[in-house]
VEXMARNU-393432 format. One record per residue: residue number from 1; x, y, z of N, C-alpha, C in turn. Coordinates in steps of 0.1 Angstrom, whole numbers, plus 5000, padded with zeros to 4 digits. Example, Ala and Ser with C-alpha at 12.3 -4.5 7.8 and 13.67 -1.06 7.14 Angstrom:
[rec 1 [5132 4943 5078] [5123 4955 5078] [5132 4967 5078]];
[rec 2 [5128 4978 5071] [5137 4989 5071] [5129 5000 5079]];
//
This chain:
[rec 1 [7949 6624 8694] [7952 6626 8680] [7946 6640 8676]];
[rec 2 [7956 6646 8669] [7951 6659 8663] [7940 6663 8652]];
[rec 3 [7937 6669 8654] [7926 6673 8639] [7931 6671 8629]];
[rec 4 [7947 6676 8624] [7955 6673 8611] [7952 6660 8605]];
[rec 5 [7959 6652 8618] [7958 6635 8616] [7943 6630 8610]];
[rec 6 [7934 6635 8624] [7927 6629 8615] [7918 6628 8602]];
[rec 7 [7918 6643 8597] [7920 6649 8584] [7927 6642 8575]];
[rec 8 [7940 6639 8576] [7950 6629 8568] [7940 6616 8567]];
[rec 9 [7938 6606 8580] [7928 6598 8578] [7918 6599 8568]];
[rec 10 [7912 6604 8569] [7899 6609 8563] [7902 6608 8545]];
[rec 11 [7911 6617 8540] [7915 6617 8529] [7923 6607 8522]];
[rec 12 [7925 6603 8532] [7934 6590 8527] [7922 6578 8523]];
[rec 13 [7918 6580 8530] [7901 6565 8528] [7894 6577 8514]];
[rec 14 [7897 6585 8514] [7886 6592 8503] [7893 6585 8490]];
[rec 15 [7905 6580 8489] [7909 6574 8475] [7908 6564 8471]];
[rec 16 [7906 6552 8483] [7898 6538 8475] [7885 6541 8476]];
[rec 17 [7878 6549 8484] [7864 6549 8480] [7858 6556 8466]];
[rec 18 [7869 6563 8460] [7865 6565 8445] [7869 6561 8438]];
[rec 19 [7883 6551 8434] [7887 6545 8429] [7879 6531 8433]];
[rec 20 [7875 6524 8446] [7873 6514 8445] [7852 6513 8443]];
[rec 21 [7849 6519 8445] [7832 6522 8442] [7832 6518 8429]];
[rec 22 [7843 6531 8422] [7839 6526 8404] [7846 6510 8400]];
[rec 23 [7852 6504 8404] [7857 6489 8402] [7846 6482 8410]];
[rec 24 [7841 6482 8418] [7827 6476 8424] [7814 6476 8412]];
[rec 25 [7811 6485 8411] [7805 6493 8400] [7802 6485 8388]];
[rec 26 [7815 6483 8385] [7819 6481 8373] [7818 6466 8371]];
[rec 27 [7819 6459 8381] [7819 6446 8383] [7805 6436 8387]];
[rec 28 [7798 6444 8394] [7782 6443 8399] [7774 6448 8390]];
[rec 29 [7773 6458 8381] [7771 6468 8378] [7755 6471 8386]];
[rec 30 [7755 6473 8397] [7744 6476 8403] [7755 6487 8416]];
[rec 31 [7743 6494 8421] [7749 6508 8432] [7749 6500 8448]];
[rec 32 [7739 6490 8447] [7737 6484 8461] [7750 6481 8468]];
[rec 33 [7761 6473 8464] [7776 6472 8465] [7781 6481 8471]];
[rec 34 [7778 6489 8459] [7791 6503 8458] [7787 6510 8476]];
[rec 35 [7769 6513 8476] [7767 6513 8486] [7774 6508 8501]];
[rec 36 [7773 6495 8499] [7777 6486 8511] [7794 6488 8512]];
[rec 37 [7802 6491 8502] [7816 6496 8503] [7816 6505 8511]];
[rec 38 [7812 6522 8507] [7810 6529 8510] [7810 6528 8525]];
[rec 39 [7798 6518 8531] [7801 6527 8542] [7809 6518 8549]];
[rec 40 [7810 6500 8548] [7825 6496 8555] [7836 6506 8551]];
[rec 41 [7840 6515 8543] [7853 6517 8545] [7846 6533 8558]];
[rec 42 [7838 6538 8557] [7831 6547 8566] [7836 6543 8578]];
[rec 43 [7830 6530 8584] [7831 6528 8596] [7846 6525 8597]];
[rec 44 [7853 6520 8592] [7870 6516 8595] [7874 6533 8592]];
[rec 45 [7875 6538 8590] [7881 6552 8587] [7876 6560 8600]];
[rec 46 [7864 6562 8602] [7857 6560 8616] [7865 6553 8624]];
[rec 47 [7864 6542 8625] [7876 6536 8641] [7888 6539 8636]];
[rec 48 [7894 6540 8632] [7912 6547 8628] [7908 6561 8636]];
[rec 49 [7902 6567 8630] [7903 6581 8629] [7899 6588 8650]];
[rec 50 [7889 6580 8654] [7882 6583 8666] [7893 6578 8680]];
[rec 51 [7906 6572 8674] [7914 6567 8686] [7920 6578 8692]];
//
């Protein structure tokens, strides 16, 4: 896989993680969550991305 691709990857996970943090957020209202989101979508964007 090329650097493009996985660049595309990467950016593409960057839009539920800001859209979905603030609805975490907003729903917990504590950071610990938003946290724990954060890095599950980390690691799956990570395995997509490292194939």
């Amino acid at each position: 896989m090329n650097i493009s691709r996985r660049l595309g990857i990467l950016v593409f996970f960057a839009v539920p993680a800001i859209i979905g943090g603030g609805i975490i957020y907003d729903y917990f209202h504590s950071y610990v969550p938003v946290f724990v989101y954060e890095i599950l979508l980390i690691l799956v964007a990570g395995g997509i991305a490292s194939k």
